[in-house]
C-alpha positions in Angstrom: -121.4 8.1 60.1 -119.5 4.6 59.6 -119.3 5.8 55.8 -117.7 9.2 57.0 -115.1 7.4 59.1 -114.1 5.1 56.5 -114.0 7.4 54.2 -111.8 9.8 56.5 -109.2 6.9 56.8 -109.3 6.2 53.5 -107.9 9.9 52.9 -105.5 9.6 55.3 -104.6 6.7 54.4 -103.7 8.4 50.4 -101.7 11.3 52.4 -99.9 9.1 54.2 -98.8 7.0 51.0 -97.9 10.6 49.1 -95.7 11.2 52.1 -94.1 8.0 51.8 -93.6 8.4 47.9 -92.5 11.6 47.7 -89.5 10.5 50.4 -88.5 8.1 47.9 -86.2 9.1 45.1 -85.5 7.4 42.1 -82.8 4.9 42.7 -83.9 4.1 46.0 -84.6 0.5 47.1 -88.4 -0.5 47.1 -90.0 -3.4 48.1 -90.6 -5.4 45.3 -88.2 -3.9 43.4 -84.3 -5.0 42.6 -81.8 -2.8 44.3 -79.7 -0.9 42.3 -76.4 0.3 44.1 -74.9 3.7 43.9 -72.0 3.2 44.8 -68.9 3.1 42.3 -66.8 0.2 41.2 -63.4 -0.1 41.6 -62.8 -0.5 38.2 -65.3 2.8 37.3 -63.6 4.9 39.7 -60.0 4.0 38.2 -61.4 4.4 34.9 -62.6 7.7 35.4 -58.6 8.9 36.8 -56.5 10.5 33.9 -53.5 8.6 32.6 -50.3 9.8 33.0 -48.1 9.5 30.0 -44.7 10.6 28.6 -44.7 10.1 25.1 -41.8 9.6 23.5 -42.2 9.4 19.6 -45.1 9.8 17.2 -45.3 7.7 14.3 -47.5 8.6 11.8 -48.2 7.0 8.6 -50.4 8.1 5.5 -51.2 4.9 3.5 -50.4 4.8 0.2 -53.5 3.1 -1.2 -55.6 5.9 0.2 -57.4 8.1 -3.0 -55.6 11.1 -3.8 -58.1 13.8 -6.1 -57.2 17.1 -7.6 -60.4 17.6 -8.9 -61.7 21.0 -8.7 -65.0 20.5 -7.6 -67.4 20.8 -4.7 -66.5 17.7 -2.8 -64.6 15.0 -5.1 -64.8 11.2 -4.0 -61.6 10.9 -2.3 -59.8 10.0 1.0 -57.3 12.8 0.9 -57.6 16.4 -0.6 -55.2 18.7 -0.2 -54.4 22.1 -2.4 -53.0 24.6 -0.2 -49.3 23.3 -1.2 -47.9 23.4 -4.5 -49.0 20.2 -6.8 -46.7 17.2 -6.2 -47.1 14.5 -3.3 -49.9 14.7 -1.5 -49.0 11.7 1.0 -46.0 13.5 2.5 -47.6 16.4 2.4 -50.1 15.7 4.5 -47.7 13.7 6.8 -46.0 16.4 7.3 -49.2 18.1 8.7 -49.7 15.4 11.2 -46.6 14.9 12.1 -46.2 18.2 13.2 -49.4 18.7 14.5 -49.2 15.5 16.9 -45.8 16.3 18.2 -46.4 19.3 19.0 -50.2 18.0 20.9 -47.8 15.9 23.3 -45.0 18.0 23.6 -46.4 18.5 27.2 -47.1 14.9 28.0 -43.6 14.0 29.8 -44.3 12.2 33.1 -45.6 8.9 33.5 -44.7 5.5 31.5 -42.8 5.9 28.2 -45.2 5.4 25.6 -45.2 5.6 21.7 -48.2 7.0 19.2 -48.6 5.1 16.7 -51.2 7.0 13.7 -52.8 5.6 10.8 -54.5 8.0 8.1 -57.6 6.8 7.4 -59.2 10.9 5.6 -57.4 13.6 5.4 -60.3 15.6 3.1 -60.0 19.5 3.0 -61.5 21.8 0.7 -60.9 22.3 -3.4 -60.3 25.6 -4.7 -63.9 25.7 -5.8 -65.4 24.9 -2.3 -63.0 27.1 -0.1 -63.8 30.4 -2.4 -67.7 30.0 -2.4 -69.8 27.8 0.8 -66.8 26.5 2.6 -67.5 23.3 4.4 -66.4 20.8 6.6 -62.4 19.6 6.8 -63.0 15.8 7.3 -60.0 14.4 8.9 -60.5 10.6 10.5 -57.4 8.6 11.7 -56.4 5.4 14.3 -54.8 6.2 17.1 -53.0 3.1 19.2 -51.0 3.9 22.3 -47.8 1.6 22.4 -45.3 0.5 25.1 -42.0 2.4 24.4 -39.9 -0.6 25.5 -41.6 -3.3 24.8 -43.9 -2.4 21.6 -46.5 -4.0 23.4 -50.5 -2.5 22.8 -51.5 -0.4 25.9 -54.4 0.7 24.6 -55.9 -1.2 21.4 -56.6 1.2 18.1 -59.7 3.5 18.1 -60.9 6.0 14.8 -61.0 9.4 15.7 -62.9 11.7 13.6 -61.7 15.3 14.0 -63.8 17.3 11.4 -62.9 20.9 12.0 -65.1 23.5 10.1 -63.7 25.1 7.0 -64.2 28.5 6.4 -65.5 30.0 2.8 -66.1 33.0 0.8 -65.2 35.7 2.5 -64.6 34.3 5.8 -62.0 32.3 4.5 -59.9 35.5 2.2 -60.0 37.6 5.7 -58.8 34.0 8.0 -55.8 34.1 5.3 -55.2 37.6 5.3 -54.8 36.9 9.8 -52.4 34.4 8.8 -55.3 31.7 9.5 -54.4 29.6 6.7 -56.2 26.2 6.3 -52.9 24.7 7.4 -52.4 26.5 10.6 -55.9 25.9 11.6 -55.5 21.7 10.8 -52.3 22.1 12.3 -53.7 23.8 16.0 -57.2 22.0 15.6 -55.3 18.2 15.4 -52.5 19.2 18.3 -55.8 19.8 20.5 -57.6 17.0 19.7 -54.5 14.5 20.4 -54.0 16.5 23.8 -57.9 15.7 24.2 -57.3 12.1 23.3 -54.1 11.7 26.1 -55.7 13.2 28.6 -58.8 12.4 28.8 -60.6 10.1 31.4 -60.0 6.6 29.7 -63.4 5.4 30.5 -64.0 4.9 26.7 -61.5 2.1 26.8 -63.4 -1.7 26.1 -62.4 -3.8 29.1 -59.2 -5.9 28.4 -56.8 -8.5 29.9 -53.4 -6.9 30.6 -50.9 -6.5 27.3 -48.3 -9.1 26.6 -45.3 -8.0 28.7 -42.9 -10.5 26.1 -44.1 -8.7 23.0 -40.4 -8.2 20.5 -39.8 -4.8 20.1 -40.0 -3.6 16.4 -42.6 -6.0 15.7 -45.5 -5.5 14.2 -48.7 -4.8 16.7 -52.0 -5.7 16.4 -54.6 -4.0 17.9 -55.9 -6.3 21.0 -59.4 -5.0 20.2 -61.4 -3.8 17.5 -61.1 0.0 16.5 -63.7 1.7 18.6 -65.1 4.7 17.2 -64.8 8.2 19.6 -65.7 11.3 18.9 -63.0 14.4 19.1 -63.7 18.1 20.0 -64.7 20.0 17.4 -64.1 24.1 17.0 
């Protein structure tokens, strides 16, 4: 009979524990255990609140030591490609792309503190002839973006790469895109004004933690990034 009783409290004794467990969720302070608080910082819950910006200019620039190919095949070992203009510069060319693409990304950003883009190519790789009339593929466009004070030139938010691949078309799907008027330049073009807006807008919780920039920085001189470019995904169509 003693072994009955014992062995009835030793069951109760489990439920009771079960009970206890299940009320427990994970997070929740146990003895034994280090607490691990919920509850927001202040510098996580500002992080997490969109900056308001009114940009002012976009500067973009296309390196000139960047590989130019007009090689006609599949995917040619180069930082920029770019046939759907006639043959001549392909720097400007593509500058011209961004530029108007970015401007018109930010056309909307107007309130907040006056602030200046400043973009550095690092791949501007479409497709050849060969690719875009056969498989298609991937446009790989990668570029730094640093946000500058419009007054003082002073780094707001250090550089960070961006890659915005965007998919290209092919074959067929890419003779009925240009017969819509879908060219690969209009769809860079609306692809890269998204992905900028993206950029702007989004929660700046990606940013690495840094000291406040230097209010005495000359304007027109050149900035350095306070921080190392820090890679961030784009969206992608």
């Amino acid at each position: 009979m003693g072994h009955v009783v014992n062995l009835g409290k030793i069951i109760l004794g489990c439920v009771a524990l079960a009970a206890l467990s299940a009320c427990v969720k994970p997070g929740d302070v146990t003895r034994g255990a280090t607490p691990k608080l919920e509850l927001l910082t202040a510098t996580e819950i500002a992080s997490q609140a969109v900056t308001q910006f009114n940009v002012t200019d976009v500067r973009v620039n296309v390196p000139r030591d960047l590989k130019v190919s007009e090689a006609n095949t599949f995917k040619p070992k180069a930082d920029i490609v770019w046939r759907e203009d006639p043959l001549g510069d392909r720097y400007q060319q593509v500058e011209v792309i961004l530029q108007a693409a970015f401007e018109r990304g930010v056309s909307t950003l107007n309130e907040g503190r006056d602030v200046v883009l400043d973009i550095q190519l690092q791949e501007f790789h479409a497709l050849t002839q060969r690719t875009r009339y056969t498989y298609g593929g991937t446009h790989a466009i990668r570029f730094s973006l640093t946000v500058l004070d419009a007054e003082t030139g002073a780094v707001v938010e250090p550089a960070r790469v961006i890659q915005a691949d965007l998919r290209a078309f092919g074959g067929g799907e890419a003779l009925a895109a240009e017969a819509r008027g879908e060219t690969q330049k209009v769809r860079i073009t609306d692809h890269l004004a998204k992905v900028v807006l993206f950029e702007m807008t989004r929660p700046r919780d990606f940013l690495p933690d840094q000291p406040d920039a230097t209010p005495d920085a000359t304007p027109g001189a050149s900035i350095v990034a306070a921080a190392p470019a820090v890679e961030t995904p784009a969206v992608v169509q």
